[in-house]
N, C-alpha and C positions, 0 to 999 in steps of 0.2 A: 459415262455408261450408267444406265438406271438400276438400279440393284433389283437382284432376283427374288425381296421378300417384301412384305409392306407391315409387318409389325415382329416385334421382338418381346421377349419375358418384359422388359421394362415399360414397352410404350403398352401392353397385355393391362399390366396392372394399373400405368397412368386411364386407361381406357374405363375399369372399370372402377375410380374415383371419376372423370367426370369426361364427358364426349368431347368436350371444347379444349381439354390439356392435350388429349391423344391427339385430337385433329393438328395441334400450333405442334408437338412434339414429332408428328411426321413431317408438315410441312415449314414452319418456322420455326426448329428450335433456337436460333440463336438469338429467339426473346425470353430463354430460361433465365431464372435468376436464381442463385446459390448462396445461403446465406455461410458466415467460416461454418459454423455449427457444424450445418449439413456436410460441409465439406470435409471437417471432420471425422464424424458419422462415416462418409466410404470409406478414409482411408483408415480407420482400426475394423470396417469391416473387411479389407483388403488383407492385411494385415494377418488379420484372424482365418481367412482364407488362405492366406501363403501360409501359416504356422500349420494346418492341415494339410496341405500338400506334401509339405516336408513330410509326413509320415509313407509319404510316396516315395521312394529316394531312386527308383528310376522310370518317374511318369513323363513321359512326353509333352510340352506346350506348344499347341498348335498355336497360340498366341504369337510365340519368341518366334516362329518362322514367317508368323504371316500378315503382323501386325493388323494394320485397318484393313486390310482385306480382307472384309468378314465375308464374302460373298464367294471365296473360297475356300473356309473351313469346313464345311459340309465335303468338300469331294478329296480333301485333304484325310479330312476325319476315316472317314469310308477306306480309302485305299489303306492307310494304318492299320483299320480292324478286320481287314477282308486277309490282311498279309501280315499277321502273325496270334500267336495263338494266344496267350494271355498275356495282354501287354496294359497300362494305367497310361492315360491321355487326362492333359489340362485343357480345359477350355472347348471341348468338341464340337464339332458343329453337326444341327440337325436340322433338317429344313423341310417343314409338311404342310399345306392349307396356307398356302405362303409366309409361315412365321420362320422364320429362325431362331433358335434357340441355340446358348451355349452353355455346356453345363461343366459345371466345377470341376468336379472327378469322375473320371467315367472306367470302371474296370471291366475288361473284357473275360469271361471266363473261359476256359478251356470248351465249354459246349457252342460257344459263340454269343450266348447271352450278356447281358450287361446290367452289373453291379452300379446305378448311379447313385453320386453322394453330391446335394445343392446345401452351401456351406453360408451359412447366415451366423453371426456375430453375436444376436439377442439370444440371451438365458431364459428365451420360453420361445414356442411355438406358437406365434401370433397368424391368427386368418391370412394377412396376408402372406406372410409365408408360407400358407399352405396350397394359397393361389398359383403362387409362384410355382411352388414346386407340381400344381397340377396339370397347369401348360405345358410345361418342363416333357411330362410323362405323358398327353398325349401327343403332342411332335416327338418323341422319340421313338413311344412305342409304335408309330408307322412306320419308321423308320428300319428300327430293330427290336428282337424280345425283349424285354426288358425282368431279368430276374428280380430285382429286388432296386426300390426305390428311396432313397434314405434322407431326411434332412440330418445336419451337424449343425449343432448349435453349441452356442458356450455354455460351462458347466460353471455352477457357482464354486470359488476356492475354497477346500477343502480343511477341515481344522484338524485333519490327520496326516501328519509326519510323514508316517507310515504308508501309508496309502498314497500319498505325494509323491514317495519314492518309489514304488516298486510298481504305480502303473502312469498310467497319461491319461488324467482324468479330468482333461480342460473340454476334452468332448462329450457330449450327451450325442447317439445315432439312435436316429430314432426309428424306424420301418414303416413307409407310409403307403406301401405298394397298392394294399386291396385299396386302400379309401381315396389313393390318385386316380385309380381306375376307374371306380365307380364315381369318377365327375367326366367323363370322357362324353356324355353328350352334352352336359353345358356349356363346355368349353369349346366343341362345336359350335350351338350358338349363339354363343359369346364373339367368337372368332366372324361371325357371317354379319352379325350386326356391328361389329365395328366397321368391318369391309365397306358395309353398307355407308356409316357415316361419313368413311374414307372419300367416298366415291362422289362426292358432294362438298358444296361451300364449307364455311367456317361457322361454328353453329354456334346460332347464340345466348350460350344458356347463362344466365345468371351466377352472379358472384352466392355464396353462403357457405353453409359449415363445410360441404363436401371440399371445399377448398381446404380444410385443417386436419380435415381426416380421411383416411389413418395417417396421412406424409401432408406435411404442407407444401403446398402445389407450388412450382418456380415461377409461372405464369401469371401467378395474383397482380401485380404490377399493371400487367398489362391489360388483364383483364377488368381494372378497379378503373383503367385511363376511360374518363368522357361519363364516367359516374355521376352526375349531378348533387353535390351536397347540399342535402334538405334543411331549407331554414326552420330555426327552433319555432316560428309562429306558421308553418305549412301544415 
């Protein structure tokens, strides 16, 4: 069965480091390559994302019911927040301009609006994280209001005692509400032009820096095969 969305927050942002990783990441991924580092890197970001959640002590994981069936958390998601009045959901699904999106923490207020929190591991707020978090907030806000849009990021340790003790202060929440909004038409055409590349062969753009930045691409590998190495007298 073909899935009802054709990009997500992840393949969003491989898209806009370079057109030829999103293209292999929609249709070939099992030519990524993962160095341990990286593999590292998810799981204390994973980690750092559960130790958040626990401050949720009875939020729902649309995950643990429905595993890879991500093509069902959107209608999972919805009947949850249709059918009770202020309830915290892990992992939500929301699905607009055919992206999917699933976000961290999603709290539902008593008016029906929605509190969302995208839970990043880095002690600063890097561009791409705000990318991330921008797509995030326009697939949702078609979805639903959205009151208040937050990244969490990790807070540097603190050299007070004191302060260690009497609050929880491993999070930094930050409020990115008006400035996710105000990228709602780029993101737009961001989403139309990848569609567009989608819709078409494997393009073939050139190895270079965008390959190391900001993330190094899984794809170098294969994008380096049939590269001709240039003799020192060429």
């Amino acid at each position: 069965m073909a899935q009802s969305y054709l990009l997500t927050k992840s393949k969003y942002i491989r898209g806009l480091q370079c057109d030829r990783a999103l293209w292999l990441d929609v249709y070939n991924p099992k030519l990524a390559r993962y160095t341990t580092e990286q593999m590292r890197r998810f799981d204390r970001g994973r980690e750092f994302e559960y130790a958040f959640k626990d401050t949720f002590p009875n939020g729902i994981d649309i995950s643990a019911e429905l595993k890879r069936n991500t093509d069902a958390y959107p209608a999972l998601t919805a009947q949850l927040l249709d059918n009770n009045g202020t309830v915290d959901l892990f992992e939500a699904g929301f699905q607009y301009d055919d992206v999917l999106v699933l976000a961290d923490v999603v709290h539902r207020r008593p008016d029906g609006s929605l509190d969302i929190y995208e839970v990043k591991s880095g002690s600063t707020l890097s561009e791409t994280y705000r990318r991330d978090a921008a797509l995030q907030h326009y697939v949702i806000s078609h979805c639903r209001p959205v009151h208040t849009f937050s990244i969490v990021h990790a807070n540097p340790p603190s050299d007070s005692a004191e302060e260690t003790a009497y609050t929880d202060n491993r999070f930094a929440i930050v409020d990115l509400t008006e400035e996710l909004a105000a990228e709602a038409d780029t993101i737009g055409r961001n989403i139309a032009i990848m569609k567009e590349i989608l819709r078409h062969g494997e393009p073939a753009t050139p190895t270079g820096k965008h390959c190391l930045e900001p993330y190094a691409c899984p794809y170098q590998h294969y994008c380096a095969q049939g590269i001709r190495q240039m003799s020192l007298f060429e």
